[in-house]
LUMFI-488141 format. One record per residue (C-alpha): residue in one letter; x, y, z. Coordinates in nm, 2 decimals, always signed. Layout:
N
aa	u	v	w
a	X	Y	Z
...
***
This chain:
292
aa	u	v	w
x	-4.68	+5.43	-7.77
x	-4.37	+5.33	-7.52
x	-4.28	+5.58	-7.31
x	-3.89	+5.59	-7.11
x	-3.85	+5.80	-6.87
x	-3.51	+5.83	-6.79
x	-3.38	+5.89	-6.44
x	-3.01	+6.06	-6.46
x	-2.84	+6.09	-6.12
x	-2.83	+6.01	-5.76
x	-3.19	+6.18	-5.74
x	-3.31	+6.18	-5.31
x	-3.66	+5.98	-5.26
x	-3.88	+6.31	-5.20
x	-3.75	+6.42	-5.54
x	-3.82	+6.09	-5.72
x	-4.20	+6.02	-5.50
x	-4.30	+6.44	-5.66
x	-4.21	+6.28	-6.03
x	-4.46	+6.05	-5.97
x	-4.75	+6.29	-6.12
x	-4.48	+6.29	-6.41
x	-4.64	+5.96	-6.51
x	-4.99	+6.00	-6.54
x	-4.91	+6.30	-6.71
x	-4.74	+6.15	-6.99
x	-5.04	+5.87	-7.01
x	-5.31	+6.17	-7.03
x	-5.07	+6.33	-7.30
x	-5.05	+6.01	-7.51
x	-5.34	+5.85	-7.49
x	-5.47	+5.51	-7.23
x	-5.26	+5.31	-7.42
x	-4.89	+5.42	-7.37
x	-4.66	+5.22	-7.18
x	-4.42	+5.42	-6.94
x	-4.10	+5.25	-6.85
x	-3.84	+5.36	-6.59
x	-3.45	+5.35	-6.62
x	-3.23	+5.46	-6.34
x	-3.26	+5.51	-6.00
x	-3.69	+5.57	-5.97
x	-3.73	+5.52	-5.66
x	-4.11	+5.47	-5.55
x	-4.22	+5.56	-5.88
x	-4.14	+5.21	-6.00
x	-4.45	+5.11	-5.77
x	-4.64	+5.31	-5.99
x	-4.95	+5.11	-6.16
x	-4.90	+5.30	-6.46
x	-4.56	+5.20	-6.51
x	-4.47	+4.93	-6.69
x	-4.13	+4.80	-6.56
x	-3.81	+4.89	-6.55
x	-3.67	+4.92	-6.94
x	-3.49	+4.65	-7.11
x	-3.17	+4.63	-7.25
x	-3.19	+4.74	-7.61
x	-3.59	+4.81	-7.56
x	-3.70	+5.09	-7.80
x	-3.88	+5.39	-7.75
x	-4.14	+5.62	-7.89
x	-4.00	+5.93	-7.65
x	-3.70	+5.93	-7.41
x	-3.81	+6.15	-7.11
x	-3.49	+6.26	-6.99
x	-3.49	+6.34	-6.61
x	-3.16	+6.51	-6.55
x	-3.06	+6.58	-6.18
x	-2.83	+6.92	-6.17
x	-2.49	+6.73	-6.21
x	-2.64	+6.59	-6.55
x	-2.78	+6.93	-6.68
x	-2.58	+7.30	-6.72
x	-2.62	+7.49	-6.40
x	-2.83	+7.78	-6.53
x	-3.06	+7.57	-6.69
x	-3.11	+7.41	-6.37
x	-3.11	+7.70	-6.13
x	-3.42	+7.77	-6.35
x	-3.63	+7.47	-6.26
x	-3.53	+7.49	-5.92
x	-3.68	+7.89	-5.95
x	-4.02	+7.71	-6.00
x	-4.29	+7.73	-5.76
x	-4.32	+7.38	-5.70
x	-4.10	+7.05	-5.68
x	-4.38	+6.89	-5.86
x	-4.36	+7.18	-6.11
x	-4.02	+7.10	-6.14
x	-4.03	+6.72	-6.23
x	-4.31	+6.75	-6.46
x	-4.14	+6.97	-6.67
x	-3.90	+6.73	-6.79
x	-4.17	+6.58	-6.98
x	-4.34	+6.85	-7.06
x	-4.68	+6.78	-6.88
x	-4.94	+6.92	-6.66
x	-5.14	+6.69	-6.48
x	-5.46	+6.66	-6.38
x	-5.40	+6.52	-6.01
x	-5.04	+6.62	-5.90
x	-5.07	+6.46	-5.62
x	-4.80	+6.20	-5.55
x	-4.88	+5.87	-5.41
x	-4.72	+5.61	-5.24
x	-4.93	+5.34	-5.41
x	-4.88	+5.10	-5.13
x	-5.04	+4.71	-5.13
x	-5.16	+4.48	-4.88
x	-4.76	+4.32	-4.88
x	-4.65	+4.70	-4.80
x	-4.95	+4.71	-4.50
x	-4.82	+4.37	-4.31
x	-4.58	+4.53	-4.10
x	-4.88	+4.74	-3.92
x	-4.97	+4.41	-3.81
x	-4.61	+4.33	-3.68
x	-4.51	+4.60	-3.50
x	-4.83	+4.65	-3.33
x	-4.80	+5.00	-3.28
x	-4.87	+5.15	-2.96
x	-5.24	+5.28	-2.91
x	-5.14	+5.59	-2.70
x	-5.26	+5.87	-2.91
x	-5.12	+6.10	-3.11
x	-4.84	+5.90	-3.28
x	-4.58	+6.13	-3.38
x	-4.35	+6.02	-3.62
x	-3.97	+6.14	-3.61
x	-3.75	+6.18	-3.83
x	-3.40	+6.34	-3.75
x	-3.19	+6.21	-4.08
x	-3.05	+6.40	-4.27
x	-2.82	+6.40	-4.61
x	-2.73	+6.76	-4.67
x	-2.57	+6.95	-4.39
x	-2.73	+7.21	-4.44
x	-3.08	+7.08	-4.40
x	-2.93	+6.95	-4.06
x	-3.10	+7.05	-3.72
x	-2.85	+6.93	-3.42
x	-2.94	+6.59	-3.34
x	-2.94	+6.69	-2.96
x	-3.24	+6.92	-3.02
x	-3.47	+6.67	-3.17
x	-3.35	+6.46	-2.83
x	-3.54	+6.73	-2.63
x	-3.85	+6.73	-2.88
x	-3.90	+6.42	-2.82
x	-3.80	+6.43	-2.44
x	-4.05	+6.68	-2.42
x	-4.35	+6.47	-2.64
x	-4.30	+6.15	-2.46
x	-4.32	+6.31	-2.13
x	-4.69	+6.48	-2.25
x	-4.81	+6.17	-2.33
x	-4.77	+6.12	-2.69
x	-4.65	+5.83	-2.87
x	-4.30	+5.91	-3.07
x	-4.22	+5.72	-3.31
x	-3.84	+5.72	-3.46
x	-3.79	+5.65	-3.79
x	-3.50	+5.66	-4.05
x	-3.21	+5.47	-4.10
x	-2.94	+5.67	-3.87
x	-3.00	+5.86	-3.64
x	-3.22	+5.76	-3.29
x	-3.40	+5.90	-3.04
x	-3.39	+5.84	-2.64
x	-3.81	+5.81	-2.62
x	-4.06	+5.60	-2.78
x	-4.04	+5.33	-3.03
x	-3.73	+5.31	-3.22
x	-3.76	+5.17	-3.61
x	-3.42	+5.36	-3.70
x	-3.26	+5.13	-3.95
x	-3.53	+4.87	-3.94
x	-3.75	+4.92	-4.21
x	-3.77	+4.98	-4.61
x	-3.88	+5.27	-4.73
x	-4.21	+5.08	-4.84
x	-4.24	+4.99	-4.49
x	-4.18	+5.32	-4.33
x	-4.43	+5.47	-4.53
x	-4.69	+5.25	-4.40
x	-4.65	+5.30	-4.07
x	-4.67	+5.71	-4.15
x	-5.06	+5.59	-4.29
x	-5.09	+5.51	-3.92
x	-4.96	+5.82	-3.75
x	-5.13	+6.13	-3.67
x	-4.83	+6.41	-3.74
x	-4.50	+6.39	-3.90
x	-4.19	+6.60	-3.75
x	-3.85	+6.63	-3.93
x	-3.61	+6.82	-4.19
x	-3.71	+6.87	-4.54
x	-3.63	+6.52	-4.63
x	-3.77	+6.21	-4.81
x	-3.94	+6.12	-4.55
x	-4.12	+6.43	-4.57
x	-4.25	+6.37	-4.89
x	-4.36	+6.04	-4.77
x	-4.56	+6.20	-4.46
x	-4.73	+6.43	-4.71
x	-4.82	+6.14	-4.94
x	-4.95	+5.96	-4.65
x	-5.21	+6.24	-4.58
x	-5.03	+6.31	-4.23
x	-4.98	+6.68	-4.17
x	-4.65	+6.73	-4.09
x	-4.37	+7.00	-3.95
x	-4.11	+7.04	-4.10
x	-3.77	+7.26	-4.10
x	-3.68	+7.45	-4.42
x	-3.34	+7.58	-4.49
x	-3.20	+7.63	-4.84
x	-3.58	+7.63	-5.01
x	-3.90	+7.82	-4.98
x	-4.09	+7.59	-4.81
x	-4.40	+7.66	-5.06
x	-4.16	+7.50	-5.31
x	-4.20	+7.16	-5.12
x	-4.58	+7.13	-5.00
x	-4.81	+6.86	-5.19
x	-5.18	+6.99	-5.31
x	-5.43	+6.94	-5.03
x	-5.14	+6.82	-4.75
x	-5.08	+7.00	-4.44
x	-4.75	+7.17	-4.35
x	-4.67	+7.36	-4.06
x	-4.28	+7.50	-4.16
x	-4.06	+7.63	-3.96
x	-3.76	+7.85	-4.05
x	-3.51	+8.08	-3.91
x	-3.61	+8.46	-3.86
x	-3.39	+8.74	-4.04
x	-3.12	+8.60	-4.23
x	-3.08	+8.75	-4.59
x	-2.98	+8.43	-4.71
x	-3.22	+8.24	-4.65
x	-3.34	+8.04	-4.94
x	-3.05	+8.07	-5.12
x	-3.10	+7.71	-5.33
x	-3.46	+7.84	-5.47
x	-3.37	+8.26	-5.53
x	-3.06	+8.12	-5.74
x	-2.91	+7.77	-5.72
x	-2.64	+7.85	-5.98
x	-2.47	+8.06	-5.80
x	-2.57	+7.91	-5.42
x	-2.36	+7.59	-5.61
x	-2.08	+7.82	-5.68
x	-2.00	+8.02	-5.32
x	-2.18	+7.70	-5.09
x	-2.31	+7.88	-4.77
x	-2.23	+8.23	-4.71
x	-2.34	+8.25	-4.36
x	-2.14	+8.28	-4.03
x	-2.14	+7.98	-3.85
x	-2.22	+7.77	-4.16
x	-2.55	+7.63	-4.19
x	-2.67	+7.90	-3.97
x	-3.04	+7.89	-4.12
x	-3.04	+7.56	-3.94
x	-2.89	+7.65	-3.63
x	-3.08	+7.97	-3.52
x	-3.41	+7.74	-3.50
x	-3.47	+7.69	-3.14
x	-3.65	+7.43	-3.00
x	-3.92	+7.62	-2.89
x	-4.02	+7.69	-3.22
x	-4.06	+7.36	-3.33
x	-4.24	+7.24	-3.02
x	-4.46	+7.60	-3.08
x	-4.57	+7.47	-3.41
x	-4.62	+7.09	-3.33
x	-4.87	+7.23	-3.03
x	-5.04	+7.43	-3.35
x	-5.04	+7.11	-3.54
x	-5.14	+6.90	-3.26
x	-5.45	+7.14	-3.18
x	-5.55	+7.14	-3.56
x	-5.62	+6.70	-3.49
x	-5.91	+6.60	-3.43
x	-6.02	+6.48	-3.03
x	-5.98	+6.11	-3.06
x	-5.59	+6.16	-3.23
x	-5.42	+6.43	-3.00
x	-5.55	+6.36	-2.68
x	-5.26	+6.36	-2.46
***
């Protein structure tokens, strides 16, 4: 049996790495000998072993998985996946399949691993990984206050490590713009704690097995958290709106933020909380990764 599943829309990398249980799925539902192909932006799922390739021109299918991001799909219907519990949840359910590991994983090879060997990372322990990117203002933290994060972990000792494509850091070793995605994700296999906005690479982190702290906004933070990873979130205390993308997207895409400034469930984070849970995090390590 041939299998497409059908990517529709500009879907972000954490949404596209949590379809990748969305595959195995499909095989267990099928049988060992179905042949998933991939059309569309797939992101790491391509990477996949299960997956065959991307689809052909004029190739023909047994099923059509449909994977339609919310400008492809009627706005109720999607403020209803986006109700679910989990982003894995979500993404299954476009083919109708629960798997039996819904884990994602980055599935990375030996050409993905060379660039350890490059950059010869530094062996000051922990390595904390950065990421201060961001696509959607309102998942934005001011990039000024992840300066004085990692002011304040370079001056303890630990190794920071900036990575992303846009937006730097003044401490530690800068990767910003510098590597693929398939790169980047190897070098979070040899960190000890990931820090940044609910973003790809925090998807990444996860599937890396690094336990990570991260800064929710718009979604319950449950929503977002892999089986078996680590997540330490952080959120803003007391605002009624907060959450507003999970309790109903439909209408959160009709009014856009409500709050006074904008983005405010951002903005009330202080730094102090952030460096409050990466101390929790960093005490949770074991000796020989967060000494320092």
């Amino acid at each position: 049996m041939d299998v497409l599943v059908d990517y529709q829309g500009n879907w972000g990398l954490g949404d596209l790495l949590c379809s990748d249980p969305l595959i195995l799925g499909l095989q267990e539902r099928h049988g060992p000998d179905t042949r998933v192909f991939v059309r569309g932006k797939c992101g790491n799922v391509l990477h996949n072993p299960l997956v065959q390739g991307l689809a052909r021109t004029g190739q023909r299918f047994d099923r059509i998985v449909e994977v339609k991001l919310f400008t492809h799909m009627a706005g109720a219907d999607y403020a209803r996946l986006e109700a679910l519990p989990s982003l894995i949840g979500h993404m299954c359910s476009y083919g109708e399949v629960a798997p039996g590991d819904r884990r994602p994983r980055l599935h990375l090879q030996p050409d993905d691993l060379a660039i350890l060997r490059t950059l010869a990372l530094p062996a000051r322990r922990p390595r904390i990984a950065i990421c201060a990117d961001f696509v959607d203002p309102l998942r934005h933290w001011p990039v000024e206050r992840w300066h004085q994060v990692a002011t304040v972990l370079h001056q303890a000792g630990a190794t920071v490590i900036g990575i992303g494509t846009t937006e730097r850091l003044p401490h530690g070793l800068d990767l910003i713009g510098k590597l693929s995605i398939r790169q980047t994700a190897a070098v979070l296999t040899a960190c000890d704690l990931f820090v940044g906005n609910n973003s790809g690479p925090f998807h990444y982190a996860q599937a890396a097995g690094l336990p990570c702290v991260a800064l929710f906004s718009l979604a319950t933070p449950s929503r977002f958290v892999h089986p078996g990873a680590v997540v330490h979130p952080v959120q803003a205390d007391g605002l009624p709106c907060l959450h507003c993308m999970t309790r109903c997207f439909a209408a959160m895409q009709r009014t856009g933020c409500i709050a006074t400034p904008r983005g405010r469930c951002m903005l009330d984070i202080p730094v102090e909380r952030v460096l409050e849970a990466i101390d929790l995090a960093l005490t949770a390590l074991p000796a020989s990764m967060a000494r320092g």
